[in-house]
HTML snippet that shows the backbone in 3Dmol.js (N, CA, C, O; Angstrom):
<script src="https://3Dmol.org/build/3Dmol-min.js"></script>
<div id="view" style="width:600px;height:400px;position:relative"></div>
<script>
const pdb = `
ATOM      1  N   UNK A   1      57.194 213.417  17.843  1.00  0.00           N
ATOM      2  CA  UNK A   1      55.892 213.984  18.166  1.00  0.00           C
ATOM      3  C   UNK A   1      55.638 214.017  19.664  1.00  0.00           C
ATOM      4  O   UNK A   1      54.533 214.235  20.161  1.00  0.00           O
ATOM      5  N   UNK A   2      56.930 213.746  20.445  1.00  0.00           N
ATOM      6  CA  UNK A   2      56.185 212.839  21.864  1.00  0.00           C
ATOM      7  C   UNK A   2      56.065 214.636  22.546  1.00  0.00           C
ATOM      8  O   UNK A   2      55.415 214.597  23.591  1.00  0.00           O
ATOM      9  N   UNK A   3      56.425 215.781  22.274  1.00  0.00           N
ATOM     10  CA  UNK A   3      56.144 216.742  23.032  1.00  0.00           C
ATOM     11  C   UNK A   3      54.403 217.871  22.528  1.00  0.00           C
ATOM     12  O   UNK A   3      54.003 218.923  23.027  1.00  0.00           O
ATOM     13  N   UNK A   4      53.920 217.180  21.608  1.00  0.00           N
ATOM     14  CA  UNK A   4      52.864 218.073  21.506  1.00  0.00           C
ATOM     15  C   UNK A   4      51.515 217.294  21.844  1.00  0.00           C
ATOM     16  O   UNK A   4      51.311 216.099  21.632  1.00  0.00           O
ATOM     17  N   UNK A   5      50.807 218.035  22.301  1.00  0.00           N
ATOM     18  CA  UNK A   5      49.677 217.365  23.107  1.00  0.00           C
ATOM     19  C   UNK A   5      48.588 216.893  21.854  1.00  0.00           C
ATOM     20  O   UNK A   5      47.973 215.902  22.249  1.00  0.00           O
ATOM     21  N   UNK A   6      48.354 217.115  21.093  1.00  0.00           N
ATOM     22  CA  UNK A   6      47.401 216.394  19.780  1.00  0.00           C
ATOM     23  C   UNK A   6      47.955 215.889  19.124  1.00  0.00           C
ATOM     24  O   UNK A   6      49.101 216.226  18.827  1.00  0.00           O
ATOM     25  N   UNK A   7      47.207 214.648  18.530  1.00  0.00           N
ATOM     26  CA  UNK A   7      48.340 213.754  17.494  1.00  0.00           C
ATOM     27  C   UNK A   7      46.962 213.193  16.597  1.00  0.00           C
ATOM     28  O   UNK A   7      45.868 212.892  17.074  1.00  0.00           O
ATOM     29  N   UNK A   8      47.306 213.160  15.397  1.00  0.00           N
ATOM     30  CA  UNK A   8      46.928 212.387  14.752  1.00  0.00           C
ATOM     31  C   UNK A   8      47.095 211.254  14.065  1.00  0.00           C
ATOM     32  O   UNK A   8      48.275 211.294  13.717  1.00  0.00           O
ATOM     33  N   UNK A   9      46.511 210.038  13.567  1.00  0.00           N
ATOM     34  CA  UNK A   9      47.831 208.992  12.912  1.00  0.00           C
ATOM     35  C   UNK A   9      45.882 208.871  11.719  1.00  0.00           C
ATOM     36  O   UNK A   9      44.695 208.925  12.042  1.00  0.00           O
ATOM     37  N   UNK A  10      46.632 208.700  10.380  1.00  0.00           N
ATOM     38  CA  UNK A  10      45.517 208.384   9.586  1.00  0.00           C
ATOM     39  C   UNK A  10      46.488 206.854   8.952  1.00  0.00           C
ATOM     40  O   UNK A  10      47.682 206.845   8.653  1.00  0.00           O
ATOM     41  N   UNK A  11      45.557 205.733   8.894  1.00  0.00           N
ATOM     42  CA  UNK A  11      45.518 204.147   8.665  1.00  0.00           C
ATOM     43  C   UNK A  11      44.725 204.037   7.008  1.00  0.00           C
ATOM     44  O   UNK A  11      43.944 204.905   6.618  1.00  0.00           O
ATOM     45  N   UNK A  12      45.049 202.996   6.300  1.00  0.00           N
ATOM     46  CA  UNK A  12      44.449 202.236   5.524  1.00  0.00           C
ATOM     47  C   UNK A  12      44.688 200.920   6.108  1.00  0.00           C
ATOM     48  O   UNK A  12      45.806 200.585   6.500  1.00  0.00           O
ATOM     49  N   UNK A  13      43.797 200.270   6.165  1.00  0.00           N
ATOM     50  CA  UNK A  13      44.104 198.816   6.353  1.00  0.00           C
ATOM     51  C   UNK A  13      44.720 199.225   8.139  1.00  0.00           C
ATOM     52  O   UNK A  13      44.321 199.869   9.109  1.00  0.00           O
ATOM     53  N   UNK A  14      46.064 198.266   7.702  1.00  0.00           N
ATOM     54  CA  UNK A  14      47.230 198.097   8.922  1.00  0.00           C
ATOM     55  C   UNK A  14      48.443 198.935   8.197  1.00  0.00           C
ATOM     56  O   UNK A  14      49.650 198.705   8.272  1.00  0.00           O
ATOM     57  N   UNK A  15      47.892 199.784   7.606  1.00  0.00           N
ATOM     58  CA  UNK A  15      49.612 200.281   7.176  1.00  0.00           C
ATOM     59  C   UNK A  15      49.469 202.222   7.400  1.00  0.00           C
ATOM     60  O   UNK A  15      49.043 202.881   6.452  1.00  0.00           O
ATOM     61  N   UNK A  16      49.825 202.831   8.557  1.00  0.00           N
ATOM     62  CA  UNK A  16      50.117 204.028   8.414  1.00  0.00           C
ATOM     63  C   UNK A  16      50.543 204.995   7.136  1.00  0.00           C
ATOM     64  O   UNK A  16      51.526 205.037   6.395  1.00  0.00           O
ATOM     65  N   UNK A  17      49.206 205.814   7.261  1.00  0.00           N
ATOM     66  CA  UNK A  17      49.600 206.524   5.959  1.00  0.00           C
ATOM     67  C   UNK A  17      50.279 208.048   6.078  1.00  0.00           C
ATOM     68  O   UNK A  17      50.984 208.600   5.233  1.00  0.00           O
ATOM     69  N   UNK A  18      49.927 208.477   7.161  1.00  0.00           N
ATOM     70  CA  UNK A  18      50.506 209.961   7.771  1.00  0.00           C
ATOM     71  C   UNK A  18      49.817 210.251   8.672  1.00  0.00           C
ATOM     72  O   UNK A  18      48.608 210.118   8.860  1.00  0.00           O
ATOM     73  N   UNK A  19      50.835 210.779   9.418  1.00  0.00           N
ATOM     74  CA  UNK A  19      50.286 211.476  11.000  1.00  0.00           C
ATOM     75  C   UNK A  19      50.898 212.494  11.256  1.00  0.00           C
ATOM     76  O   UNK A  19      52.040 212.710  10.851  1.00  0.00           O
ATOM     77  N   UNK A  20      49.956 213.587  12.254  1.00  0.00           N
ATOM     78  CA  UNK A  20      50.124 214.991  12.549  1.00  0.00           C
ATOM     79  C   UNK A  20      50.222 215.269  13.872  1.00  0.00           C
ATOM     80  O   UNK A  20      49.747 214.540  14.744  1.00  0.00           O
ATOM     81  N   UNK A  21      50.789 216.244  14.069  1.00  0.00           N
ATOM     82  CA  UNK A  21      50.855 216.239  15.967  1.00  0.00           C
ATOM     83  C   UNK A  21      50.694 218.174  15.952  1.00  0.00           C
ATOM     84  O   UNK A  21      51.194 218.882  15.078  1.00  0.00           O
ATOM     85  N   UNK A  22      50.011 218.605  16.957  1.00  0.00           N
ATOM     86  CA  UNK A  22      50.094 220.166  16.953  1.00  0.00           C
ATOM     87  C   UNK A  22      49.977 220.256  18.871  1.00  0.00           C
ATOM     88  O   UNK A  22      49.657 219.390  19.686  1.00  0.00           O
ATOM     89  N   UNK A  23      50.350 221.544  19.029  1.00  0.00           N
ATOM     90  CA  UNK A  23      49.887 221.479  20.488  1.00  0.00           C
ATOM     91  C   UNK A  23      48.417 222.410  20.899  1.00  0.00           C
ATOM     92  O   UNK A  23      48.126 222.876  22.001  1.00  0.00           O
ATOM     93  N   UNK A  24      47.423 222.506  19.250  1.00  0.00           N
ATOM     94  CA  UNK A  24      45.860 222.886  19.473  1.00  0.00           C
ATOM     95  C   UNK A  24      45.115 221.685  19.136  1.00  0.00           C
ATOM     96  O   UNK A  24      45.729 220.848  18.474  1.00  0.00           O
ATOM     97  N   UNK A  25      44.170 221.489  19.392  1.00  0.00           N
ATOM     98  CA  UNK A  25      43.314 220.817  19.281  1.00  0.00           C
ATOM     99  C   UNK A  25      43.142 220.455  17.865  1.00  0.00           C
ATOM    100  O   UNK A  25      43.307 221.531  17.289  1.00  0.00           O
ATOM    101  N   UNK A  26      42.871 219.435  16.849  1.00  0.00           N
ATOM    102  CA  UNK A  26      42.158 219.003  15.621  1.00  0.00           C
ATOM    103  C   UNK A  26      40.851 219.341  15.691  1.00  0.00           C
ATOM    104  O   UNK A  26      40.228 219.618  16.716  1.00  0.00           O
ATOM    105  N   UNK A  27      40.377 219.307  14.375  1.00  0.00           N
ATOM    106  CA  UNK A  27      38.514 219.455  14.301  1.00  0.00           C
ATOM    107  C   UNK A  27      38.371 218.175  14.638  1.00  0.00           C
ATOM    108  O   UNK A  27      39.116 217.196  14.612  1.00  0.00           O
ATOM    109  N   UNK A  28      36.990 218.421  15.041  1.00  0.00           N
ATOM    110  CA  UNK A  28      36.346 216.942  15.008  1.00  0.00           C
ATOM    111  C   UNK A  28      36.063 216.124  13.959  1.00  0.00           C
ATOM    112  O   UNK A  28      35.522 216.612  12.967  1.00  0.00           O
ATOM    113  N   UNK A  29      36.415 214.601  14.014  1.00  0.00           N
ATOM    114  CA  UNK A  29      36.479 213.732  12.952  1.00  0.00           C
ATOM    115  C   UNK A  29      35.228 212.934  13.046  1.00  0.00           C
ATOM    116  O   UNK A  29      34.827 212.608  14.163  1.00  0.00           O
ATOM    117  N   UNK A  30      34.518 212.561  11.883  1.00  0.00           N
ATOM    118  CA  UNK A  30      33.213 211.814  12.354  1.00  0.00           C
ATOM    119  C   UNK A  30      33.486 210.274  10.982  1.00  0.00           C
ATOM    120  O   UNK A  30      34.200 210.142   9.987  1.00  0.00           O
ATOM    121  N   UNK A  31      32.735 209.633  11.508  1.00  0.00           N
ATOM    122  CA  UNK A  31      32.626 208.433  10.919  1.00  0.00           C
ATOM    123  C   UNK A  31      32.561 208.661   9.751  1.00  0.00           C
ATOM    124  O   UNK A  31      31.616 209.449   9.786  1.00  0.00           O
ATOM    125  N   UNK A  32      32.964 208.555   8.172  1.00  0.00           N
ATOM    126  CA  UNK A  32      32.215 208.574   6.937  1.00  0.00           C
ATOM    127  C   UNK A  32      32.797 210.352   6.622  1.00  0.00           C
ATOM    128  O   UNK A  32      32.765 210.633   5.424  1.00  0.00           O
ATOM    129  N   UNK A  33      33.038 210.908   7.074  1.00  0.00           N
ATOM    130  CA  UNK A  33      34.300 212.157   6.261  1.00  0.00           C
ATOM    131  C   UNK A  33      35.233 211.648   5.579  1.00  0.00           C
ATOM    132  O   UNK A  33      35.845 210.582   5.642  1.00  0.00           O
ATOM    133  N   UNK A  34      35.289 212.954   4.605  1.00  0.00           N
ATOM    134  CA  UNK A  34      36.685 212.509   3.610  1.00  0.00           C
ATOM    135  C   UNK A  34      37.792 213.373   3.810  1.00  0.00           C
ATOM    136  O   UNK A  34      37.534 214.570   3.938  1.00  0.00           O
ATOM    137  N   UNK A  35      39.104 212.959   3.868  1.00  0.00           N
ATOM    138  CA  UNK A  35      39.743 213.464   3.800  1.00  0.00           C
ATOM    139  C   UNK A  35      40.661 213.258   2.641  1.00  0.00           C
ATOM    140  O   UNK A  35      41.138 212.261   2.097  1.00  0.00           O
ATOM    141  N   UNK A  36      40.769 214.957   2.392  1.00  0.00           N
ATOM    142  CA  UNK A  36      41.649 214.991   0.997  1.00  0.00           C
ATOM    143  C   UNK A  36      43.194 214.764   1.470  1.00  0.00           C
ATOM    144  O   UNK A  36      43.514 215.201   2.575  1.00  0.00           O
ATOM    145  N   UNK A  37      44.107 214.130   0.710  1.00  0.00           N
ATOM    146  CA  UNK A  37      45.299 214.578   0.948  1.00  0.00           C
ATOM    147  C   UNK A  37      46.431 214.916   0.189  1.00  0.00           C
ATOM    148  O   UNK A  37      47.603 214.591   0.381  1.00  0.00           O
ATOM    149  N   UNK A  38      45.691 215.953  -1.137  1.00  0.00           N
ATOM    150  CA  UNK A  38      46.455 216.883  -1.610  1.00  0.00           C
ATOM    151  C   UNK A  38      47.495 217.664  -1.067  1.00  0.00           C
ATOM    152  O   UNK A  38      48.466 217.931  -1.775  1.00  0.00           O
ATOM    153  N   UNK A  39      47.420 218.074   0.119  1.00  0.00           N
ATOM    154  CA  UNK A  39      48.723 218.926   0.691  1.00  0.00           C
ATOM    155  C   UNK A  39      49.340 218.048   1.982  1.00  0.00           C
ATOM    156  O   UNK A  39      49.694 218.477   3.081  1.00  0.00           O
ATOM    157  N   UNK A  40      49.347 216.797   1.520  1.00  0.00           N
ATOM    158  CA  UNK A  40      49.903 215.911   2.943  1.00  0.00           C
ATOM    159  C   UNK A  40      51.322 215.679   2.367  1.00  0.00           C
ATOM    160  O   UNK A  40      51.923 215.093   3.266  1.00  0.00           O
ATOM    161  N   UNK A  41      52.228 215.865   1.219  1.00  0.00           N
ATOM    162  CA  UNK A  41      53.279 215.710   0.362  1.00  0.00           C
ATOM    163  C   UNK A  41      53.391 214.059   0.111  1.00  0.00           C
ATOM    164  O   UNK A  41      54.587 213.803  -0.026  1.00  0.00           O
ATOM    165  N   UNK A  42      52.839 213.234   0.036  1.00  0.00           N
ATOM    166  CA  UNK A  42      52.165 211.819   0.176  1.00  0.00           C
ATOM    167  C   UNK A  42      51.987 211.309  -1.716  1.00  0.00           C
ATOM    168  O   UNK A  42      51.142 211.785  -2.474  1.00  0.00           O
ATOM    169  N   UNK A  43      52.815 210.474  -2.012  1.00  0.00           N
ATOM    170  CA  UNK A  43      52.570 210.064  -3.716  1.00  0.00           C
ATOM    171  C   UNK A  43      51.250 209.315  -3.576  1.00  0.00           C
ATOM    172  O   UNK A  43      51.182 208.299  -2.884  1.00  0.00           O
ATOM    173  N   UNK A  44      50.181 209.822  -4.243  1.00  0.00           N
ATOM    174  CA  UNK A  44      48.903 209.215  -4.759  1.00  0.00           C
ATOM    175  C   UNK A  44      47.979 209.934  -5.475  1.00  0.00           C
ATOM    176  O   UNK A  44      47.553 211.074  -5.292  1.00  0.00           O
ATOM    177  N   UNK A  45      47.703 209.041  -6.390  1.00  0.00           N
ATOM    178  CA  UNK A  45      46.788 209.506  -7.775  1.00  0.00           C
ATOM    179  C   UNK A  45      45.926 210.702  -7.272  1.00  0.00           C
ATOM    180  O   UNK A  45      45.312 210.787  -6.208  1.00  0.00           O
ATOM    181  N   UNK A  46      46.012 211.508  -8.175  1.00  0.00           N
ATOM    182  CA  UNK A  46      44.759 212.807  -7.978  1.00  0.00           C
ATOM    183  C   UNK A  46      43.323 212.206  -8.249  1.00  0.00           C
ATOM    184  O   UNK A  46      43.053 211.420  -9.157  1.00  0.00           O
ATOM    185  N   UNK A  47      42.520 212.667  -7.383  1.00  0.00           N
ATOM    186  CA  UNK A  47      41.338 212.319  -7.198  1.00  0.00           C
ATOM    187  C   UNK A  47      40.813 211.118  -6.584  1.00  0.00           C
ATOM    188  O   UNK A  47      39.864 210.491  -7.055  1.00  0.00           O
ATOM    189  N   UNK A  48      41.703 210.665  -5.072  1.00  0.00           N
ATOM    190  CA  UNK A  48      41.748 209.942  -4.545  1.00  0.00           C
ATOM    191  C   UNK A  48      41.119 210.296  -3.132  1.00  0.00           C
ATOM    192  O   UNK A  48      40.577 211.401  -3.153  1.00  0.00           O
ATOM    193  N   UNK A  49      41.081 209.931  -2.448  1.00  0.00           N
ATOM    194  CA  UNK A  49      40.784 210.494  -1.206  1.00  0.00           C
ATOM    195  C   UNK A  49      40.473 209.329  -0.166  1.00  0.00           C
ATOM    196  O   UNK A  49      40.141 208.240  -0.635  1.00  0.00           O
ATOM    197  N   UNK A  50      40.553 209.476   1.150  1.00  0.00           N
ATOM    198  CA  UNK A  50      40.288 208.851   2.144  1.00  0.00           C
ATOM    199  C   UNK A  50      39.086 208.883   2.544  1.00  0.00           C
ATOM    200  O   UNK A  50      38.373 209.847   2.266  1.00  0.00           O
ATOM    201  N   UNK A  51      38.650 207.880   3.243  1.00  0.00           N
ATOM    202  CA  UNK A  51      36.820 208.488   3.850  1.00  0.00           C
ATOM    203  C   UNK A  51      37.118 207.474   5.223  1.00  0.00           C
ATOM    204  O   UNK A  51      37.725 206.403   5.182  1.00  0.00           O
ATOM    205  N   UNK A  52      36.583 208.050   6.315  1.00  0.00           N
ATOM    206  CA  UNK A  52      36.585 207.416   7.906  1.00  0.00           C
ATOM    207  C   UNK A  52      35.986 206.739   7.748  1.00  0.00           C
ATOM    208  O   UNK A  52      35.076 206.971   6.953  1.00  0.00           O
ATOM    209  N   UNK A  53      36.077 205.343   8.430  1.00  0.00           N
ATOM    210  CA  UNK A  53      35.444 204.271   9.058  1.00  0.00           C
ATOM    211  C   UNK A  53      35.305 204.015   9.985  1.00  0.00           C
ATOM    212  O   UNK A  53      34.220 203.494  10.244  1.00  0.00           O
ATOM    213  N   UNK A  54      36.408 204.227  11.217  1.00  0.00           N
ATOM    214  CA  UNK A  54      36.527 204.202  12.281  1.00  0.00           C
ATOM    215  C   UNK A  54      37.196 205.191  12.894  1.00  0.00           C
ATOM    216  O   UNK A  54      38.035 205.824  12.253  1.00  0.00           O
ATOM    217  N   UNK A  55      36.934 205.488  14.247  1.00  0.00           N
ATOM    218  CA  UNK A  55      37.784 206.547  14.665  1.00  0.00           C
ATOM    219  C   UNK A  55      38.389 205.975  16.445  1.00  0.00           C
ATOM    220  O   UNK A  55      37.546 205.587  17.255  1.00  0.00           O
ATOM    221  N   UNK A  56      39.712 206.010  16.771  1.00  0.00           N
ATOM    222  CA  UNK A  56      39.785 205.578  18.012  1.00  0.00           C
ATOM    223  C   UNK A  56      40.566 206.340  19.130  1.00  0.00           C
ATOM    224  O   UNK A  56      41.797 206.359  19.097  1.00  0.00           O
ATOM    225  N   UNK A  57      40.090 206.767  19.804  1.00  0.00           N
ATOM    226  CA  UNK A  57      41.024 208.259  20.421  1.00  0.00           C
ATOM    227  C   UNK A  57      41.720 207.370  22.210  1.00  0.00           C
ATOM    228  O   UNK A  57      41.129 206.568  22.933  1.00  0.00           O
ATOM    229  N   UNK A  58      42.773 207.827  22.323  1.00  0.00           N
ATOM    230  CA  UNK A  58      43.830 207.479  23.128  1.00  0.00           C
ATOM    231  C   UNK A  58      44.355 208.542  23.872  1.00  0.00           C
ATOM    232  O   UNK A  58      44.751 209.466  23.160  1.00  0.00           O
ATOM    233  N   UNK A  59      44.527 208.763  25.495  1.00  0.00           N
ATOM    234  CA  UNK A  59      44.436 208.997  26.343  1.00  0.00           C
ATOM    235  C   UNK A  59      45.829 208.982  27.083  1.00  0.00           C
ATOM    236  O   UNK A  59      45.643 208.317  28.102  1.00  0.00           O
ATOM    237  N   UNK A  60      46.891 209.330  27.047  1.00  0.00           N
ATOM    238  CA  UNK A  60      48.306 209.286  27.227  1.00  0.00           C
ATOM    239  C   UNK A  60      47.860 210.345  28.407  1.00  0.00           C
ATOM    240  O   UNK A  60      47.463 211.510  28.438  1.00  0.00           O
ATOM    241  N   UNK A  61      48.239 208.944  29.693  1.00  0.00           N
ATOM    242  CA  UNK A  61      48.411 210.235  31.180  1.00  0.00           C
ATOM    243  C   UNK A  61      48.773 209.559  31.915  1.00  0.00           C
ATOM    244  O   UNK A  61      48.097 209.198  32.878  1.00  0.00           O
ATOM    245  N   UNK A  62      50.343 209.063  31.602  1.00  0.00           N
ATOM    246  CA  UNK A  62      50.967 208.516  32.594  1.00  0.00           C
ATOM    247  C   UNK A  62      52.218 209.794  32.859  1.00  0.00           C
ATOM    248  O   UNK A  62      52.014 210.913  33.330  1.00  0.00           O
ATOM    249  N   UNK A  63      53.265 209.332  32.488  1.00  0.00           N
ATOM    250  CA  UNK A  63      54.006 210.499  33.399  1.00  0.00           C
ATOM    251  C   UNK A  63      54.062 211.866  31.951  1.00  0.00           C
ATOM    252  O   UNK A  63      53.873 211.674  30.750  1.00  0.00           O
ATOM    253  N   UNK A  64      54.305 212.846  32.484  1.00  0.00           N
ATOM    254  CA  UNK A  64      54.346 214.063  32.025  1.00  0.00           C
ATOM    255  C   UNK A  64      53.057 214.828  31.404  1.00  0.00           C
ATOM    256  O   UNK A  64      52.017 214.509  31.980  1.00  0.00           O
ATOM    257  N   UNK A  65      52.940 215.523  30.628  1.00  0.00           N
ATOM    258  CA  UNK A  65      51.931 216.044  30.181  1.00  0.00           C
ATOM    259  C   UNK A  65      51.030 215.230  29.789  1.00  0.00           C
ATOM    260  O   UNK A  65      51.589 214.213  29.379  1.00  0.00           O
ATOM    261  N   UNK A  66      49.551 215.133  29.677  1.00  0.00           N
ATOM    262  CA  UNK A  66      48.484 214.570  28.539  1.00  0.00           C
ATOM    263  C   UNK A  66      48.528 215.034  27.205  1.00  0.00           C
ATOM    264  O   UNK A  66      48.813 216.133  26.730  1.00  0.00           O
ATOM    265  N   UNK A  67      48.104 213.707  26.586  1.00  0.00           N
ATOM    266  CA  UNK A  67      47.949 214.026  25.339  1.00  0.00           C
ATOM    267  C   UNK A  67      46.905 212.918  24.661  1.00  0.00           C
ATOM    268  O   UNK A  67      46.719 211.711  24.815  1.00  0.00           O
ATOM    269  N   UNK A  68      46.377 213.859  23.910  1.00  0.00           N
ATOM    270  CA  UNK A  68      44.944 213.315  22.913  1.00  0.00           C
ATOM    271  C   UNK A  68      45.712 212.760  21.718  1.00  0.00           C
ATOM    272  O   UNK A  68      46.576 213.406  21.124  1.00  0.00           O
ATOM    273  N   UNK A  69      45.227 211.153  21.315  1.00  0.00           N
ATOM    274  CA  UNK A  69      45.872 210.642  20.212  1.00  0.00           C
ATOM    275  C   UNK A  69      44.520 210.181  19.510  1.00  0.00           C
ATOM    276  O   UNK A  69      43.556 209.862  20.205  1.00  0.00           O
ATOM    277  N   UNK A  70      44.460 210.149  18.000  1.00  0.00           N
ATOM    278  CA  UNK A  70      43.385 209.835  17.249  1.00  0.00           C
ATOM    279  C   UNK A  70      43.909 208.798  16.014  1.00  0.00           C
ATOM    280  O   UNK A  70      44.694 208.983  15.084  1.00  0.00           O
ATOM    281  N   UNK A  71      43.244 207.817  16.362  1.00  0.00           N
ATOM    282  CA  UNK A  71      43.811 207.309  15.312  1.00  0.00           C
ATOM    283  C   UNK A  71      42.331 206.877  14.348  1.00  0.00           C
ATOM    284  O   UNK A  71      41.342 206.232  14.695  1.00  0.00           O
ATOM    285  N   UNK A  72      42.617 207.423  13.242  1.00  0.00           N
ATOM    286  CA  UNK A  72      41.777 207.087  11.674  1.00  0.00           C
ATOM    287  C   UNK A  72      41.892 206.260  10.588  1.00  0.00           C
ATOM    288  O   UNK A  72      42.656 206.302   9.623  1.00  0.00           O
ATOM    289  N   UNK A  73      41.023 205.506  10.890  1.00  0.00           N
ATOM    290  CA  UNK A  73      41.043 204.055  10.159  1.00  0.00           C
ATOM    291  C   UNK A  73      40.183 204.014   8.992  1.00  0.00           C
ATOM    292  O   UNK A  73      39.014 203.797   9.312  1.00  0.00           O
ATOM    293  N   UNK A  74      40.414 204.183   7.445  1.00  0.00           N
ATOM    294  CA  UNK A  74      40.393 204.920   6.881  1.00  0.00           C
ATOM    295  C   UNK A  74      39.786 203.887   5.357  1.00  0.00           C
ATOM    296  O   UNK A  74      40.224 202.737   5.370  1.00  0.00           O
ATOM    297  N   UNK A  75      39.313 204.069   4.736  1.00  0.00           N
ATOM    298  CA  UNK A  75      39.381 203.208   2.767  1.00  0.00           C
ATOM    299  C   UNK A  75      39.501 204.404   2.144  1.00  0.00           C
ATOM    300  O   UNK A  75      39.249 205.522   2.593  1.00  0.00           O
ATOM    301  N   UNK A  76      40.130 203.911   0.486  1.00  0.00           N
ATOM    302  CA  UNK A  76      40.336 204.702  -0.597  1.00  0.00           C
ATOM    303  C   UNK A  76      38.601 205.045  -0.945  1.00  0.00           C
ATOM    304  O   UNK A  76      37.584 204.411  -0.665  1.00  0.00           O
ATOM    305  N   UNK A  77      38.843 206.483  -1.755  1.00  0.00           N
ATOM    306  CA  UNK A  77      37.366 206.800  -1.895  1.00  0.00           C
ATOM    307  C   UNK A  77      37.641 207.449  -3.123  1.00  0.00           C
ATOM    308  O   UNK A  77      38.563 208.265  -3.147  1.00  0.00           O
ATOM    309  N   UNK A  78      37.028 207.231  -4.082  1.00  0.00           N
ATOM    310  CA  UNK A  78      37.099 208.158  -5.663  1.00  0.00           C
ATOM    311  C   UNK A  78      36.823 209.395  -5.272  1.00  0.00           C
ATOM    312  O   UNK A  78      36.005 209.378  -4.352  1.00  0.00           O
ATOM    313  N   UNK A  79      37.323 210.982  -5.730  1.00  0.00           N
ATOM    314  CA  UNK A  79      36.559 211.764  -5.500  1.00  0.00           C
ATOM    315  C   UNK A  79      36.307 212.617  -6.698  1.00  0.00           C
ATOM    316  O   UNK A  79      35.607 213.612  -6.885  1.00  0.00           O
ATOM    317  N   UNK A  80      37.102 211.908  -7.446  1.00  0.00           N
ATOM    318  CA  UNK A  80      37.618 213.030  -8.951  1.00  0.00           C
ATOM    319  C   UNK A  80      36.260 213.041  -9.699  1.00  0.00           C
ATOM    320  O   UNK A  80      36.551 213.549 -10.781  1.00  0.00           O
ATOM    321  N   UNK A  81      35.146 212.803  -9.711  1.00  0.00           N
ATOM    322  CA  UNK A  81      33.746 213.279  -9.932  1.00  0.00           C
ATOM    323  C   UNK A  81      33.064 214.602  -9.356  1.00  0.00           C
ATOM    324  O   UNK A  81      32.827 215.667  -9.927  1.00  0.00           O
ATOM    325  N   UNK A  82      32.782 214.124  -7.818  1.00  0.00           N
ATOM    326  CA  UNK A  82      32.466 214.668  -7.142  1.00  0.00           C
ATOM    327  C   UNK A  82      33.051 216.026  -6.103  1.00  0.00           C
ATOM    328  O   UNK A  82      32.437 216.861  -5.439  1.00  0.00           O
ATOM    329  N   UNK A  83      34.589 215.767  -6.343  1.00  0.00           N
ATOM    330  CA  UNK A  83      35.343 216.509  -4.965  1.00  0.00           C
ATOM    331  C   UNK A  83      35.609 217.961  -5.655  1.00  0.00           C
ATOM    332  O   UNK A  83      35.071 218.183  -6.739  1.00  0.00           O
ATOM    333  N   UNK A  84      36.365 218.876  -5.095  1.00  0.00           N
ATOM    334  CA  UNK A  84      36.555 220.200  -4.628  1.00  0.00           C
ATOM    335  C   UNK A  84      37.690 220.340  -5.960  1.00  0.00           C
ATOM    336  O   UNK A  84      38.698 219.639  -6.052  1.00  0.00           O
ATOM    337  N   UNK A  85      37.368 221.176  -6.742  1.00  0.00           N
ATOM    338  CA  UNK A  85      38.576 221.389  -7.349  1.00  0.00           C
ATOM    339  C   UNK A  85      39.296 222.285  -6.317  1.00  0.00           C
ATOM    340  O   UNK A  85      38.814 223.088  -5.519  1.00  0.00           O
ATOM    341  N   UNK A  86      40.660 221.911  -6.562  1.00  0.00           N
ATOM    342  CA  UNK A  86      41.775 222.758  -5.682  1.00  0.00           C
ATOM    343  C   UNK A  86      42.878 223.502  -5.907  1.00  0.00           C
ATOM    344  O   UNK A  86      43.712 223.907  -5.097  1.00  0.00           O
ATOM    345  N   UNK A  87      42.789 223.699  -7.502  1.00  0.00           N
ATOM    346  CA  UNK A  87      43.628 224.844  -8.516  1.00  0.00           C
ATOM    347  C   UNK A  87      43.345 226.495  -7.341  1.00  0.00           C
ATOM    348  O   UNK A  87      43.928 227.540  -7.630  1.00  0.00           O
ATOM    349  N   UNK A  88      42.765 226.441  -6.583  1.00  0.00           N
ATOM    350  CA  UNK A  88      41.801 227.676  -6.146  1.00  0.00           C
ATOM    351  C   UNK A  88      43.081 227.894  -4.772  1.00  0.00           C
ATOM    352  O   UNK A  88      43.479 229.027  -4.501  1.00  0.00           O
ATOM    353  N   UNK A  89      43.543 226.801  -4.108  1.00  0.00           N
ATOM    354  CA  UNK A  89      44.417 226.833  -3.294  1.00  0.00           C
ATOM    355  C   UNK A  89      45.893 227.061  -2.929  1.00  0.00           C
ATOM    356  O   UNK A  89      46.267 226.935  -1.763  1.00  0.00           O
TER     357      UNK A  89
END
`;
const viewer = $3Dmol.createViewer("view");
viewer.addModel(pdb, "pdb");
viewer.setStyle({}, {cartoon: {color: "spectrum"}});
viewer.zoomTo();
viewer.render();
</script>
C-alpha cells in the first residue's frame, strides 16, 4: 500500500480486519456509522456489520509523498433487522 496516498485500516478490538488504500480521497467517516462488509471478500455471518467508535487519522510526511491514514476502531453490530437488503447489488 506504501505508494497510494489514502489508506484505510478498519479494527475490531486489536485485531485488523481489512484495509484499503486508493490514491482519491475516502468519504468521510463519523463516529457511530456502519459499515457493511458484504463486498470486502471477508468470511462473516450475513447480517453483521461494523459500526465506528473511534476514528484516528495519521499524517505520513516524512520522506516522499504524503499520505492520509485512517484507522477505524470498530464493534460487531446486528443489522439483519434493520439493514439494506443487497440482492439489488
Amino acid at each position: 500500500m506504501g505508494d497510494k496516498k489514502y489508506e484505510v485500516y478498519v479494527y475490531q478490538g486489536s485485531k485488523k480486519v481489512v484495509s484499503f488504500a486508493d490514491d482519491v480521497p475516502f468519504m468521510a467517516f463519523h463516529v457511530g456509522d456502519t459499515l457493511n462488509p458484504t463486498f470486502w471478500g471477508i468470511d462473516m455471518m450475513p447480517g453483521l456489520a461494523y459500526k465506528i467508535l473511534q476514528i484516528e487519522h495519521m499524517i505520513h510526511a516524512d520522506d516522499g509523498p504524503i499520505r492520509h491514514v485512517i484507522f477505524l476502531y470498530t464493534e460487531m453490530k446486528d443489522v439483519a433487522e434493520d439493514g439494506v437488503d443487497l440482492e439489488d447489488f
